[in-house]
C-alpha positions in Angstrom: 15.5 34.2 -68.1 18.3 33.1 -69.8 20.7 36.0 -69.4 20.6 34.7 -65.9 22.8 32.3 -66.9 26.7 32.2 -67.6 29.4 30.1 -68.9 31.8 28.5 -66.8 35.3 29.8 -66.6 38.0 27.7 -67.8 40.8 26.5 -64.8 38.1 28.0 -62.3 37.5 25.3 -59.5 33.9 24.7 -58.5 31.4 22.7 -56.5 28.5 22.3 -58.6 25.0 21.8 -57.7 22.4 20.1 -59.5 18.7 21.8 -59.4 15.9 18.9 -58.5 12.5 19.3 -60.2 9.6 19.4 -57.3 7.5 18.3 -56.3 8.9 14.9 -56.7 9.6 11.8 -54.3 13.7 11.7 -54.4 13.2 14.6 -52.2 9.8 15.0 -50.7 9.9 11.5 -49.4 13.8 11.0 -49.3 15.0 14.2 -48.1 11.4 15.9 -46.6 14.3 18.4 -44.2 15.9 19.7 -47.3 13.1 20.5 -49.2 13.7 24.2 -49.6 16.4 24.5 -52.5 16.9 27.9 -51.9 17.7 28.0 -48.6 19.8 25.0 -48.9 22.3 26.5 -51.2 22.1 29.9 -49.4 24.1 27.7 -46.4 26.1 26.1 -49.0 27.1 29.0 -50.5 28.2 31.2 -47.2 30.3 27.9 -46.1 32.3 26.9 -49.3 36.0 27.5 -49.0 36.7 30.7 -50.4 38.9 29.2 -53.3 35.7 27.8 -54.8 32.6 28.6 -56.7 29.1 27.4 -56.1 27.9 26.6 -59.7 24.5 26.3 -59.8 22.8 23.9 -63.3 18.9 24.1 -63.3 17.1 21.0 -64.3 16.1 21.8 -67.8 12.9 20.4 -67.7 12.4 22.5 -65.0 13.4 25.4 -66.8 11.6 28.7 -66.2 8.7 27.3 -63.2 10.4 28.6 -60.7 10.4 32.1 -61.9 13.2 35.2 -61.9 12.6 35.8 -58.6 13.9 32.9 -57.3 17.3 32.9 -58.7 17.5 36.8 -58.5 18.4 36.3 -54.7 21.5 34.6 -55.8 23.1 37.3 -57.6 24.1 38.9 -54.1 26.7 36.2 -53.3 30.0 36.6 -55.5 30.6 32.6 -55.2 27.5 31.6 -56.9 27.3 31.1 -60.2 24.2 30.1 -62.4 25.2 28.1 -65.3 23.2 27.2 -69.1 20.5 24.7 -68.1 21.6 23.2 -71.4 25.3 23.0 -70.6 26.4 19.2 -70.7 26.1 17.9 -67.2 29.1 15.1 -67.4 31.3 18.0 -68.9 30.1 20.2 -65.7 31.0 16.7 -63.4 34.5 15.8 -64.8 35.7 19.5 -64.2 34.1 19.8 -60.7 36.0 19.8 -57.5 33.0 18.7 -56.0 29.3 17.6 -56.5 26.4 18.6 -54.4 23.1 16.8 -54.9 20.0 16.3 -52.3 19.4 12.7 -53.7 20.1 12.9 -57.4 21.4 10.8 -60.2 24.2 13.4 -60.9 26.1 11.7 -58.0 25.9 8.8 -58.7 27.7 9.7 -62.0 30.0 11.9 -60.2 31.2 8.6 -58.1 31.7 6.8 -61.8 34.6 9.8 -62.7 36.4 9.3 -58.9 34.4 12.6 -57.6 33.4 13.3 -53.6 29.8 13.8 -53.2 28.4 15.8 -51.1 24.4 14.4 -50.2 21.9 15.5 -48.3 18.8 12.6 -48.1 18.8 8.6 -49.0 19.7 7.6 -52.2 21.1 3.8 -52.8 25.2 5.1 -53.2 24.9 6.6 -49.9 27.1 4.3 -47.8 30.3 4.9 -50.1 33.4 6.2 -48.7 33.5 9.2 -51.5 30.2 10.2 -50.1 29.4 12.8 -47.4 26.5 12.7 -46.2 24.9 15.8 -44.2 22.4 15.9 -41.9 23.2 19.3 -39.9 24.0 22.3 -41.9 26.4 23.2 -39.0 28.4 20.1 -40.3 28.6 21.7 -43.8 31.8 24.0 -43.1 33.8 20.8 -42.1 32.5 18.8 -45.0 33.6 21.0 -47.9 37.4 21.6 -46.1 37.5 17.7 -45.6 36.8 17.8 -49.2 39.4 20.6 -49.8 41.9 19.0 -48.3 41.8 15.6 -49.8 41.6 17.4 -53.0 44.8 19.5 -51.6 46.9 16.5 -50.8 46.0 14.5 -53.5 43.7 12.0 -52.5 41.9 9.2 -54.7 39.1 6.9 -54.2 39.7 3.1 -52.8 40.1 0.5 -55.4 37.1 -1.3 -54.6 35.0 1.9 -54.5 33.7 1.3 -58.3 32.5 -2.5 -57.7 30.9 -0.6 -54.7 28.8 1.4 -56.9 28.1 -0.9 -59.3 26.5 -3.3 -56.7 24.7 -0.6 -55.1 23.3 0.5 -58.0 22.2 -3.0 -59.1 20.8 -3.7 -55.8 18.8 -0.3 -56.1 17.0 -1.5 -59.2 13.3 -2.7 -59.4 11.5 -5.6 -61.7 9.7 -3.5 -64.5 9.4 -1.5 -67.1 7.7 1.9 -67.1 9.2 4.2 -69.7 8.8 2.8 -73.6 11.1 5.7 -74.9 14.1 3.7 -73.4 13.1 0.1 -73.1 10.0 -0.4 -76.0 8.2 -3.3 -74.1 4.7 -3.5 -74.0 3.4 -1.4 -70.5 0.4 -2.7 -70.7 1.3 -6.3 -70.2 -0.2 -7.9 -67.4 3.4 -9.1 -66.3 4.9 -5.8 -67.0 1.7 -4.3 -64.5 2.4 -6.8 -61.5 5.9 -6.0 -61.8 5.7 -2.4 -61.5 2.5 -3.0 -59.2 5.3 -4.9 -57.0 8.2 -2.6 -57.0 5.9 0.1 -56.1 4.3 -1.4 -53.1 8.3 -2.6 -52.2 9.5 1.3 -52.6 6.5 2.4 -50.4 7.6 -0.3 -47.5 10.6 1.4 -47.2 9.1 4.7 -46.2 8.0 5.7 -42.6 4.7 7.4 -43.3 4.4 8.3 -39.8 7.5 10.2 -39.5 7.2 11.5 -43.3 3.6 12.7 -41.7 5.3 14.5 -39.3 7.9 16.2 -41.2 5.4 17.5 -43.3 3.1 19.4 -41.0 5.9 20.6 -39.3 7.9 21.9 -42.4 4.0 23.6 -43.5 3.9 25.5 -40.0 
């Protein structure tokens, strides 16, 4: 599997894509239209300027479930390449013309080193002005030359843009704790349990089961 992969080339510009482990709710409840990851960079790959490369980072927990055949179709695009799942993501970020994400964390650290984002479900950073939200894959060609030609003219973010973030990231946060590698609390706590309990039931009330319903028997037909 892993002579797949290559390195990046130094001075080569690049949009880079970040792999999402599935199934998992950032996309199937966030994103349920964009579920197919390799269709999805198929149409991002075909409408990148042609000055770019579509860099492609697997999630490395991820590494190696989704088998050889699915990144084999890939090698018939000359833009795409598929880079070390291991490489270091923020090094990948701060060289990147670009970063393309369906609802991941990798954008929002993109946004923190002044980089457009290019999204394709709801995630909390959404509303930002360095973000690009698509919802058409007709609207991708426009999207990346938009990009290219802020990039081209030397374009920066607004100054306010990273108290932006930082309240939309605080205002994304739950009560709780739920992973003791990072935090060391006590999950078992009955506090700890009603506030998780609670954050879930408040994450859930965002979410339009019918609608989700919908999506998803359509998308399996």
């Amino acid at each position: 599997m892993k002579k797949l992969f290559t390195e990046p080339l130094p001075g080569e510009k690049y949009f880079i894509y970040f792999m999402h482990m599935q199934p998992e709710s950032t996309t199937s409840a966030q994103a349920p239209l964009y579920l197919t990851q390799d269709y999805l960079l198929e149409n991002i790959a075909v409408t990148l300027p042609q000055k770019y490369k579509l860099y492609i980072k697997e999630h490395y927990s991820d590494f190696g479930n989704r088998g050889k055949e699915f990144y084999d179709k890939f090698k018939h695009y000359p833009n795409i390449r598929l880079i070390d799942p291991y490489k270091n993501s923020k090094q990948l970020i701060a060289n990147a013309s670009g970063i393309i994400t369906i609802t991941g964390t990798a954008g929002f650290e993109a946004l923190l080193l002044e980089k457009p984002v290019v999204i394709f479900g709801n995630v909390f950073y959404d509303f930002l002005g360095s973000v690009k939200k698509v919802n058409d894959f007709n609207k991708l060609y426009d999207t990346f030359r938009q990009i290219e030609f802020k990039e081209n003219v030397g374009v920066t973010p607004a100054e306010d843009e990273p108290h932006r973030i930082a309240s939309s990231y605080i205002k994304s946060l739950y009560k709780g704790y739920v992973n003791p590698y990072y935090f060391g609390h006590d999950l078992a706590s009955e506090g700890n349990i009603a506030d998780v309990t609670a954050a879930m039931r408040a994450f859930m009330n965002t979410i339009d089961e019918e609608k989700l319903l919908e999506t998803v028997i359509k998308y399996k037909e």
